[in-house]
C-alpha positions as CSV (number, residue, x, y, z in Angstrom):
1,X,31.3,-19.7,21.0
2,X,31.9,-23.1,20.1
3,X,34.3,-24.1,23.1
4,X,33.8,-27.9,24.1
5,X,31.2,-29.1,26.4
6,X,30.3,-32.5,28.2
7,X,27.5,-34.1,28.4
8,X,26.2,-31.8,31.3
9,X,27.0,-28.7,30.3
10,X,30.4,-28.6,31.7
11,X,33.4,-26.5,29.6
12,X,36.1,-29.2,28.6
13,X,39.2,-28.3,28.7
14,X,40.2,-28.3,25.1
15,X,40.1,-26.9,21.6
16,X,37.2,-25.0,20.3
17,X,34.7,-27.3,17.4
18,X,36.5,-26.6,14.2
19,X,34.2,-26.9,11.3
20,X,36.8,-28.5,8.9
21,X,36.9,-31.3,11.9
22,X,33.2,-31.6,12.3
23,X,32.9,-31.8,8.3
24,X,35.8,-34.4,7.9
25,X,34.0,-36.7,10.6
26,X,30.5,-36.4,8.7
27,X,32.6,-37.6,5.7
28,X,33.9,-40.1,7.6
29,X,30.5,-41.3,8.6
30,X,29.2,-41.1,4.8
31,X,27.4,-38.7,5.4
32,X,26.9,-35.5,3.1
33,X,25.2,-33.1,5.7
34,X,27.4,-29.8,6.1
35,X,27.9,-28.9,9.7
36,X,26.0,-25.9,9.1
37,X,23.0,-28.0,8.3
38,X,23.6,-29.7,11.5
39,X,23.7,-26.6,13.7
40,X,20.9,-25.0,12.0
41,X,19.1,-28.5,12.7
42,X,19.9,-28.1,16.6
43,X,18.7,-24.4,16.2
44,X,15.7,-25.2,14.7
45,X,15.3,-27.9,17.3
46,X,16.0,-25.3,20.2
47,X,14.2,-22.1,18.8
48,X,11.0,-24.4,18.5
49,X,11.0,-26.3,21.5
50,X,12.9,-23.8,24.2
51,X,16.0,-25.1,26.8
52,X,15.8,-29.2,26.1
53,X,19.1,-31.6,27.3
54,X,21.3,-32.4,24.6
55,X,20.7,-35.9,24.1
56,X,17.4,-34.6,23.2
57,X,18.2,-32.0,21.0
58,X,20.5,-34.5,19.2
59,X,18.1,-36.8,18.7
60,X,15.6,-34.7,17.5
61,X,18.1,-32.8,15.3
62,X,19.0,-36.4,13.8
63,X,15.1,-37.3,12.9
64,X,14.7,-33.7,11.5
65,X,17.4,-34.0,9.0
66,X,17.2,-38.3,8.8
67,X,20.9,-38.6,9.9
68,X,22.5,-41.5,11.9
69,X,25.4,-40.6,13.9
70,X,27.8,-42.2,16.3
71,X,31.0,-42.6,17.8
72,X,33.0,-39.1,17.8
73,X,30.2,-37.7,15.3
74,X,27.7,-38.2,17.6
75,X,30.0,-36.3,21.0
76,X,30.6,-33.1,18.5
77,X,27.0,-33.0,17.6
78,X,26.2,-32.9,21.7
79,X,28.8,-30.4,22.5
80,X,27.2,-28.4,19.5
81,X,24.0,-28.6,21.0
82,X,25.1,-27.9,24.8
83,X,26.7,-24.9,23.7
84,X,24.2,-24.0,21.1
85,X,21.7,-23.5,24.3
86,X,24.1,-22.0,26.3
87,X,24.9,-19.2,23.8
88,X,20.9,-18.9,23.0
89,X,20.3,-18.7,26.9
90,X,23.0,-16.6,27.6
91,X,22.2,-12.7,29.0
92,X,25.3,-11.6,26.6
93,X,24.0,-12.5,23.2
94,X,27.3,-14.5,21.7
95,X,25.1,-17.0,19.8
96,X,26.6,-17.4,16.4
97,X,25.8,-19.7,13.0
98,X,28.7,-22.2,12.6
99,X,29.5,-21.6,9.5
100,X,32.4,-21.2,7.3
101,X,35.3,-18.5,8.2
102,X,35.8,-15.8,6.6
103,X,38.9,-16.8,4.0
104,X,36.6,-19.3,3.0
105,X,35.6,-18.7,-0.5
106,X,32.1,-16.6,-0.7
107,X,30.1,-18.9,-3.1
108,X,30.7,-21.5,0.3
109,X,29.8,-19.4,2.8
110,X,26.8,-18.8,1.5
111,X,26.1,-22.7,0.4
112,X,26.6,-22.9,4.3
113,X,23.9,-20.1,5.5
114,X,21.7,-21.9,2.9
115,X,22.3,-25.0,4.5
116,X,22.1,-23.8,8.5
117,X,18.5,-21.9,7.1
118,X,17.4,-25.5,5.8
119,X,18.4,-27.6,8.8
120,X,16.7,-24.9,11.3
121,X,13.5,-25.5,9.2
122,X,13.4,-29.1,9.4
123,X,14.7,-28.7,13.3
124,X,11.7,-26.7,14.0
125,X,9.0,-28.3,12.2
126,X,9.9,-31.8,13.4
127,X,9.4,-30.1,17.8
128,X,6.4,-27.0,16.2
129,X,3.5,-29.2,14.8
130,X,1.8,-28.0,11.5
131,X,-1.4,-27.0,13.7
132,X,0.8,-25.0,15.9
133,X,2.8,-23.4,13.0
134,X,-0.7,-22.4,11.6
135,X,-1.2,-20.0,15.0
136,X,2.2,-18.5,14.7
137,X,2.4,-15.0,15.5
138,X,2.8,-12.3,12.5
139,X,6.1,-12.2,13.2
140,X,7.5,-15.2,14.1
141,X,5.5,-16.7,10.5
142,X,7.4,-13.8,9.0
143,X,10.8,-14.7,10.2
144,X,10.2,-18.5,9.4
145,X,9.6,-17.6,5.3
146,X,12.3,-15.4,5.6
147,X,14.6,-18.5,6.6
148,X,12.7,-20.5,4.0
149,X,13.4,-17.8,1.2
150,X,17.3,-17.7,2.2
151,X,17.5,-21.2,2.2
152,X,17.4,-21.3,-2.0
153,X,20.1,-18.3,-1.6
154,X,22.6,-18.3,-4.4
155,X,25.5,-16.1,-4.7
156,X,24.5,-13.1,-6.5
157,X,27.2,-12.2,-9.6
158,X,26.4,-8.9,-10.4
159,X,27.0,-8.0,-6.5
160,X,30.9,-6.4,-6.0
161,X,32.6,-8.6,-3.8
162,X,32.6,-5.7,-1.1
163,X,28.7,-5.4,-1.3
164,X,28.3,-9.3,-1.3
165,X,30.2,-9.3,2.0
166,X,28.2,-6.8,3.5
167,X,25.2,-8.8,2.2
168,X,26.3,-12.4,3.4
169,X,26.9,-10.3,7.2
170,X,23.5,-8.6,7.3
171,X,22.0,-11.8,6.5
172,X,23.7,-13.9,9.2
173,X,23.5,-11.3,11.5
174,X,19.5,-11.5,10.6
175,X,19.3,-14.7,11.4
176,X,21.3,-14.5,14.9
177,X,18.9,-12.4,16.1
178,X,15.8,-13.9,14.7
179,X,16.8,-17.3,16.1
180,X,17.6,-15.7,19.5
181,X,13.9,-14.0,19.3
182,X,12.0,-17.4,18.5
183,X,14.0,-19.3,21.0
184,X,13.2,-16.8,24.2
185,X,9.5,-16.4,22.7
186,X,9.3,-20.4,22.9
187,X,10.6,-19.9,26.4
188,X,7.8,-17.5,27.0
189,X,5.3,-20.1,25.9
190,X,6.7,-23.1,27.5
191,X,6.8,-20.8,30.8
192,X,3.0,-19.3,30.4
193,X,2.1,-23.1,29.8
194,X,3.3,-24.7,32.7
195,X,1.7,-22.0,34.8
């Protein structure tokens, strides 16, 4: 999913976003956001507002989570995003968190989903105003304190490691799906708007 795109959409030629590389450059930057955080930002950002350009998503993902970025920093986080949409606009569902992989250790993995659950909250309160979020469907309030409750997620120790895999995978796969819904139902009511 997270092959590198320009400015306009286009596929670069290249290597896919790494998350070690996206990490070391926030580092770099001084910065102590986890790229997770970031793409759950742009998510957030996305399933709020619908299809916006990716300098716009950027720079609304930036004011959600009060981060400055520039330079290379700032070209990742707009490839994110133009591929973010792409995969959330997509007919063949390939959207996917950018998290950890899998030899990653599982106490990270989950600091990560904890982190993606957190930036998609501030992404999507900074483009869904407070009086709108009050006239939420059932279910879209529902999935939204659902994100809110996994973002305090901790490992849990009495879980085998087999069953704590299973969980961390049901979990992200949860949120896959409920980010796709909210982004296509803010499509809906973007579309029924303009009409």
């Amino acid at each position: 999913m997270f092959d590198e795109y320009s400015r306009d959409g286009q596929l670069l030629v290249g290597q896919p976003l790494d998350f070690d590389d996206f990490a070391n450059l926030l580092l770099e930057q001084g910065l102590q956001t986890s790229p997770s955080a970031l793409h759950g930002g742009v998510c957030g950002v996305l399933a709020g507002a619908g299809a916006c350009e990716p300098d716009r998503c950027l720079a609304a993902m930036c004011q959600a989570l009060d981060l400055n970025v520039h330079g290379e920093l700032a070209d990742f986080c707009l490839r994110l995003s133009a591929v973010s949409l792409q995969a959330l606009d997509g007919d063949d569902f390939d959207f996917q968190l950018f998290t950890p992989d899998d030899d990653t250790e599982l106490e990270q993995r989950v600091e990560a989903v904890a982190d993606w659950c957190s930036g998609f909250l501030a992404g999507y309160a900074l483009v869904v105003p407070a009086p709108e979020r009050d006239a939420l469907d059932e279910e879209t309030a529902a999935i939204l304190k659902d994100v809110a409750a996994i973002a305090e997620a901790v490992p849990d120790d009495e879980l085998e490691e087999e069953e704590a895999e299973q969980s961390l995978f049901d979990i992200s796969e949860y949120l896959r799906f409920a980010t796709l819904n909210l982004f296509m139902d803010s499509q809906s009511r973007r579309e029924d708007d303009a009409s």
